[in-house]
C-alpha angles and dihedrals in degrees: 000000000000090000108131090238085062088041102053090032092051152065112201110201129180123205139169132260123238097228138054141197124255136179108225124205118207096246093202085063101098084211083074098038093098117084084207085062099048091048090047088057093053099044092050097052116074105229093181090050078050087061102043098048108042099021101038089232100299094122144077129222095247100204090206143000098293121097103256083230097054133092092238088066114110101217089187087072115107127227119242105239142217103270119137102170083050083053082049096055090045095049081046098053094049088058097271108147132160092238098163092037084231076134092248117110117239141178127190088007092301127118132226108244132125133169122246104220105208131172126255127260090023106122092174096060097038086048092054097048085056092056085037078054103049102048091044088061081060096062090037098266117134110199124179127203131228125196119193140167119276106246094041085049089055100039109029097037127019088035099049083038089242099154137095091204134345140206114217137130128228124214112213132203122242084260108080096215108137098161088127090045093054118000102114094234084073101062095098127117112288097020137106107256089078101154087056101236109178127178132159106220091037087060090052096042090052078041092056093037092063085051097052122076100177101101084205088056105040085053081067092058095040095039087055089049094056 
């Protein structure tokens, strides 16, 4: 309330939270094994009208899986911006064209269409695969949407890896380790590391980052992962 009783008796702070939503893409899905397709994903979704809509504008576009507030986070890192003709280009590129004019893109006779997995009772995230939804239909892209009970969401299908995409959020500690969200010896049934990322020189840099205790020197190892 705005009354003056509530403005002379209280303080309002805003803070930010210590997690953030992420759509995840099942990286063993061959639909999700080109870069070009990954960035035209992310240059065809709004993430501010994600913010504005669903979270009434209480939110930031965080650009990777550090907290935009943290040390870890590389402030050099660009946002991917809103650019659907630049998605198109991309789709284009890796071989995504419109060849029967039914207004979804398709390659080798195969259209591009996935299925975003998302939790139950959760209004926010439903809310946002419906916006998801509807800017990928823009760059030719048809995604569906899938909302399932927790505990079968977690056990019949994060865990056993049956999803094309999901839409879920992490929250994370003070400390910016990830090594179980994204080091490649994770990726097994039941663990974190459920989209099954896996890079090389990402595992040694979270490996280096549990060996380092200088906070200015571990920001060198998390700035490059991100």
């Amino acid at each position: 309330t705005d009354s003056d009783f509530f403005g002379k008796k209280y303080a309002k702070y805003r803070l930010p939270s210590f997690g953030y939503a992420y759509l995840g893409y099942n990286l063993k899905n061959p639909l999700f094994a080109d870069a070009r397709v990954r960035q035209a994903v992310g240059f065809g979704i709004n993430k501010k009208e994600i913010i504005d809509m669903v979270l009434m504008g209480y939110g930031k576009v965080c650009t990777g899986p550090f907290l935009p507030d943290s040390w870890a986070y590389n402030r050099d890192v660009k946002e991917s911006e809103f650019l659907p003709q630049k998605a198109k280009a991309l789709l284009a590129g890796a071989g995504w064209t419109d060849t029967d004019g039914d207004g979804v893109l398709d390659r080798d006779g195969k259209k591009f269409s996935f299925t975003i997995l998302t939790n139950q009772g959760n209004d926010p995230r439903r809310a946002t695969c419906e916006i998801i939804q509807r800017r990928l239909k823009e760059v030719g892209i048809e995604v569906k949407i899938q909302v399932v009970e927790w505990s079968v969401f977690l056990k019949e299908f994060i865990g056993q890896k049956r999803f094309e995409a999901v839409l879920l959020a992490w929250q994370l500690g003070r400390d910016p380790d990830i090594f179980n969200i994204f080091h490649s010896s994770r990726t097994k049934p039941g663990e974190f590391n459920f989209v099954s990322y896996e890079n090389s020189e990402v595992d040694a840099l979270l490996e280096a980052g549990r060996r380092v205790f200088e906070e200015s020197e571990r920001a060198k190892i998390y700035h490059r992962v991100h």
